[in-house]
N, C-alpha and C positions, 0 to 999 in steps of 0.2 A: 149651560143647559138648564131652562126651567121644566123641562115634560117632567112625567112621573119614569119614573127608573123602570126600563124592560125587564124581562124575564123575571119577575119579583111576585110573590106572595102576598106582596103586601104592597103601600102604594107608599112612596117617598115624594115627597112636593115641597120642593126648596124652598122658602119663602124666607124672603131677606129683612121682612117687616119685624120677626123673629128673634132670628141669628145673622150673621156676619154674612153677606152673598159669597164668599169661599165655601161656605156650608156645600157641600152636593153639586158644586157648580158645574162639574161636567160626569156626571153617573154613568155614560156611556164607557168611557175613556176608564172610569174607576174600576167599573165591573172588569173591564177584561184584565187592568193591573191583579185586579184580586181575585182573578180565577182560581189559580192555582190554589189558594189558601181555603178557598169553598170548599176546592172537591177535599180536603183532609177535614172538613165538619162532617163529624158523625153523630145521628139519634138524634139532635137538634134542629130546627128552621133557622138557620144563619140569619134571614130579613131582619133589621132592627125593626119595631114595633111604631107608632108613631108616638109613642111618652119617651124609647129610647132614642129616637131619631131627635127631636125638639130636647130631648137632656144634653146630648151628643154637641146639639149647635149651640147650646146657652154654656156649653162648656168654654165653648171658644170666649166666653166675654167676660171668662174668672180668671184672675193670677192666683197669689195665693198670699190669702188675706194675711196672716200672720206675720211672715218672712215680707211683706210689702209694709206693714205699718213700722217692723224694724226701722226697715230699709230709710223710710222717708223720718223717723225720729233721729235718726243719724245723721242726716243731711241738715237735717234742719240744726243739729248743734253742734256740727263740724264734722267731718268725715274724719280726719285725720282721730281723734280722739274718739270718737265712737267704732272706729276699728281697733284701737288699741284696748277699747276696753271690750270688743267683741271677742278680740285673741285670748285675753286675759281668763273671759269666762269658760271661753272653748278647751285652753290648754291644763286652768285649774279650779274652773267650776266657779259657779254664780257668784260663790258665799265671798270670793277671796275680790269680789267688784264692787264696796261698798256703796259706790255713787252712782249705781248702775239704772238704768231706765226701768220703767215700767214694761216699757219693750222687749226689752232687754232679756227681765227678770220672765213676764209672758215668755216668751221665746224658748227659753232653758227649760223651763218649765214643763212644757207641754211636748220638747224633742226626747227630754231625758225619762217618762213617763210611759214607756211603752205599753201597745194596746197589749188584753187580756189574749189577744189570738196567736201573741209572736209564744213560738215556740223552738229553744234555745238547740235542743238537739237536731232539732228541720234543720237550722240554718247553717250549723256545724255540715251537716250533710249535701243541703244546698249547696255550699261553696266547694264541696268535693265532687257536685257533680260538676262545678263548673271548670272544674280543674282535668275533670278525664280528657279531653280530646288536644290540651297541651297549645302547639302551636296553632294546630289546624281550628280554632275554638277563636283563635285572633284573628283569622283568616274569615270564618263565617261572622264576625263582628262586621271589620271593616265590608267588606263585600257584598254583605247580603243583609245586613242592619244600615250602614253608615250610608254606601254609597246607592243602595237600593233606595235609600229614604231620604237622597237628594230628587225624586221626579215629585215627590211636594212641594209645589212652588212657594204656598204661602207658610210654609215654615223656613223655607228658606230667606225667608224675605228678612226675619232678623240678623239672620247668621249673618247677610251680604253690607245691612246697616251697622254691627256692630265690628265690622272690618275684620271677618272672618277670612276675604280674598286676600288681604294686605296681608293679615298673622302667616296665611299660609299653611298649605294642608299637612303637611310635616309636623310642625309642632303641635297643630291641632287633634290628631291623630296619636302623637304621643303623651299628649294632657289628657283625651279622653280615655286613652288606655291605661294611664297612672290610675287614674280614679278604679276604673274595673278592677283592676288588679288590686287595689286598697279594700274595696269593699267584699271583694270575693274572695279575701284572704281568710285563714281560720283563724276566727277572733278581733276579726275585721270590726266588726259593726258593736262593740264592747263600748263602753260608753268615752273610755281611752284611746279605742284604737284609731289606725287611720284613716280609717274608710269614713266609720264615723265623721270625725274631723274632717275628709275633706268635702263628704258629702252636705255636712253645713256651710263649710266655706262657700259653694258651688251654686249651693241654694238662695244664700245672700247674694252670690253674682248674679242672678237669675234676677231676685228681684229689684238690683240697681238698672240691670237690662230694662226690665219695664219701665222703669222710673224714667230712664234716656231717651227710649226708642218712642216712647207715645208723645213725647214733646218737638218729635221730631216733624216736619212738614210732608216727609214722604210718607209721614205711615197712617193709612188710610183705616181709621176704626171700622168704620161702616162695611167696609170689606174684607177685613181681615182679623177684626176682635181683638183682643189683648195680647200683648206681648208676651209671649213663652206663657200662654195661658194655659189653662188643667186639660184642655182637649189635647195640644202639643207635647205636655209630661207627659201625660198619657201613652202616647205615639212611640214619645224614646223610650217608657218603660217596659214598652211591650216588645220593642226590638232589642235591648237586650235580657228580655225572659224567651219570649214566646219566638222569636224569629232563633232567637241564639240555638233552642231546642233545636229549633226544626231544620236551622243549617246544619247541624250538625249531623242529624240524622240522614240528610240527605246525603251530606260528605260522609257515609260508612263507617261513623261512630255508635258503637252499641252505647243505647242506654232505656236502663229499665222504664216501665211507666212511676215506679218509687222514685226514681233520684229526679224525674222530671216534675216531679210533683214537689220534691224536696226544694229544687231549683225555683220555682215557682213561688214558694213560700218565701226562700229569699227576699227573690226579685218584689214582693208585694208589701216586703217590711221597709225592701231598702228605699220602692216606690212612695212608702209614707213618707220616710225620712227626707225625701227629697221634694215633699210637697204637694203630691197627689192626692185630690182626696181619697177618702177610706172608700165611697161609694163608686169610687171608679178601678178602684183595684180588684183582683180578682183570684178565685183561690184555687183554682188547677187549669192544667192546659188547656183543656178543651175551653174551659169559659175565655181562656184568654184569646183563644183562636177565633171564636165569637165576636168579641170586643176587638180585635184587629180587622177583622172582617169590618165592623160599622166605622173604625177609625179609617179605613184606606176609599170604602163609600163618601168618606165625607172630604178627602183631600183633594185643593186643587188639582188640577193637571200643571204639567211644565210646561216650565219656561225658559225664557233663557239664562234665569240663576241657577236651571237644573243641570246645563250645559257648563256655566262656569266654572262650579264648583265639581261637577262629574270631572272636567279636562283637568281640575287643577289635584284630586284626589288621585288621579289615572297615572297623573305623575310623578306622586309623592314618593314611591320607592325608589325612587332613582336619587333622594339625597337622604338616604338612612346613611347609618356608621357601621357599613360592615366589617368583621373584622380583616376579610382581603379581597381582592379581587374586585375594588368598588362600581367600577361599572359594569363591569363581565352580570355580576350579581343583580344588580341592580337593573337590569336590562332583562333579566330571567323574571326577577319579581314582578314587576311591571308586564310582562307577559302573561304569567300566571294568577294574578291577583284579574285582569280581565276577561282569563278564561274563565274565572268563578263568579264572576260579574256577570258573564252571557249566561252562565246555568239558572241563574237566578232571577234575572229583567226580563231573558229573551230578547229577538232582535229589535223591537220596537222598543223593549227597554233603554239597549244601547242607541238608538237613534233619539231618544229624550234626554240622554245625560251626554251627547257630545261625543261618545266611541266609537271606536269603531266600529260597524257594524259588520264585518267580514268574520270577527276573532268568532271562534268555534270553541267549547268548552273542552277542549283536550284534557285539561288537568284534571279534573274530575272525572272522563272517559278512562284516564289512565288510574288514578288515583283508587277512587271508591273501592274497588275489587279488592283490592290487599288493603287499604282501613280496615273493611268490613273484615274480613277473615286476619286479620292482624287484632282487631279488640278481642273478637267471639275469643279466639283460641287464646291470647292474654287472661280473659275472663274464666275458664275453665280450670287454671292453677290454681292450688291454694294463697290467698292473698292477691290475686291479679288483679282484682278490682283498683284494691288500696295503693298497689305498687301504679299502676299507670295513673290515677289522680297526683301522688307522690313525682312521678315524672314531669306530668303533665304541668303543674304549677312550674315544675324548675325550667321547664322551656318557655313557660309562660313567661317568668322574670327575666332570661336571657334575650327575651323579644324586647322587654324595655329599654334595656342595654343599647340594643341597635338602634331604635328608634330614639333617644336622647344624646348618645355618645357621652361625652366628656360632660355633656353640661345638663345632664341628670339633676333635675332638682331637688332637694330638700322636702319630707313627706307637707312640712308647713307651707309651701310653696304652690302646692297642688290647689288650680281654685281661688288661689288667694285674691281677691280685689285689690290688694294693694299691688298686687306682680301685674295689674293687667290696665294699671290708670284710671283706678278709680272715682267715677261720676266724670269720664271723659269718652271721650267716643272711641278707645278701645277695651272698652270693658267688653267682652262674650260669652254668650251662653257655651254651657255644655253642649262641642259639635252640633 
């Protein structure tokens, strides 16, 4: 679509001399995806402006300069050897890499130097909020983050070239879940911990991803900008800060306007760390609910990698590692994981990602009412807060369980380029 965008305040005019023609390509189709998300903007004009709208599109045709010039100084003097000495720096810091690059040495540099704004107690607390809703907090990941943000066609357009259908949505699902759980851990993000750690591993995949995909014949710049560029960080950091909130509130999870603010702080430290720029990130919910508003304005409509990747997601529970009753189980989940998929897309959602469109959101019909009055009244005891975040992490980790089985990797594993065939065509991005 090139008209100017309905119902608007303001006037949006795609121009592809610009940005990438993916910019705004069908605003009809957008708007009513991101209905829902308007009517929760409060006191603000949701409409991006037109310096936010032309920022929004020039986003699509940045990577991330830094973590890219790595990327290609490694290539250029052997990959094998500039990962060993990337591990070297990651596991015991620059100084112990004497013949280490300038890249290198930039790099550590600027990840280990945090901005003046991170603030040590927010993020202690951040990760607690992320921990209150337990399982059901994995459930609003996948469902309402993951598989919501398959009807972007052109972000999926990497995942489908870097052999995201081949990996398979199982392990894909359980690597992106390792990382959440590293990063949302307390003490996670410590210059040792592993979130930290694998959130640079992840980052370096990210930009071997661009380095492959743009040399590829199918990947059409003029239409689609850069590979895992700052508009698409953008998009995942927002689904798991700002969608994460808001699933969860919707699934009958109490939480204060404090701990979503705390949550937010996280999400906006871990979004540097992972290469977003600082001017794209954002510092409470409501701005974030803004800024998803303009990012879901500007995403394609689906297609059919919206369908493949929706059918092949739809069926991912049916090979986790339960501990009995493997298909009995696994036939539940997969019922249930699409009930919270229809509360979420709606039925035009489901008819974009390949689902059924019949499934009716039961579990959440059934559910929300005892959440809701199961946190409140949790929350009323002395220490109830602390005790369900304390719970809520141990079902978090027992979900990792299922979803890896036996072949649970190694936290250095998580992310790694080397685990995923490095400067080969299955290197992939983060889901």
């Amino acid at each position: 679509m090139s008209a100017t965008a309905p119902s608007s305040s303001r006037t949006i005019a795609p121009d592809p001399a610009l940005w990438p023609s993916r910019h705004g390509a069908d605003l009809v189709k957008a708007r009513r995806t991101a209905r829902p998300l308007r009517m929760l903007i409060r006191g603000v004009d949701p409409e991006p402006s037109p310096d936010e709208w032309h920022a929004l599109g020039a986003a699509l045709t940045r990577g991330d300069a830094m973590a890219d010039r790595l990327a290609l100084s490694m290539r250029g003097g052997g990959m094998q050897a500039g990962m060993a000495r990337f591990e070297q720096a990651l596991e015991r810091g620059i100084a112990s890499v004497p013949d280490a690059s300038p890249e290198l040495r930039d790099f550590f540099a600027a990840v280990e130097a945090r901005p003046a704004w991170v603030d040590e107690a927010r993020l202690a607390a951040g990760a607690h909020a992320c921990h209150v809703a337990g399982r059901l907090g994995m459930r609003v990941l996948r469902d309402a983050a993951l598989m919501a943000g398959y009807q972007a066609s052109a972000i999926n357009r990497t995942l489908v070239l870097t052999g995201a259908l081949a990996k398979g949505a199982q392990r894909r699902v359980a690597e992106t879940t390792k990382w959440w759980l590293d990063v949302t851990a307390n003490g996670g993000l410590a210059r040792d911990g592993a979130g930290f750690k694998s959130t640079m591993r992840v980052r370096l995949i990210h930009a071997m991803v661009r380095q492959r995909v743009r040399r590829m014949p199918e990947w059409d710049a003029a239409e689609l900008g850069e590979p895992v560029n700052q508009a698409d960080m953008l998009a995942t950091y927002l689904g798991f800060s700002v969608i994460y909130l808001f699933g969860q509130r919707v699934m009958g999870v109490k939480l204060s306007q404090q701990e979503a603010e705390d949550a937010m702080h996280l999400w906006r430290y871990i979004g540097w760390l992972m290469g977003v720029e600082e001017g794209l990130l954002v510092d409470d919910e409501m701005a974030g609910r803004v800024r998803l508003f303009h990012v879901l304005l500007s995403q394609a409509p689906p297609d059919d990698s919206s369908k493949q990747l929706g059918r092949a997601l739809m069926d991912e529970p049916l090979t986790r590692h339960y501990p009995r009753w493997q298909k009995l189980t696994g036939r539940f989940e997969r019922a249930r994981h699409l009930s919270i998929v229809r509360l979420f897309v709606g039925r035009e959602g489901m008819q974009d990602l390949g689902l059924p469109t019949g499934t009716l959101p039961w579990y959440p019909a059934l559910s929300v009412p005892w959440v809701g009055l199961w946190h409140r009244l949790v929350r009323l005891a002395p220490g109830g807060r602390g005790w369900l975040a304390r719970r809520g992490r141990r079902m978090q980790d027992t979900y990792l369980a299922i979803l890896f089985g036996a072949a649970s990797p190694e936290l250095a594993q998580v992310g790694h380029p080397a685990a995923h065939g490095a400067g080969g065509t299955h290197v992939r991005p983060l889901s």
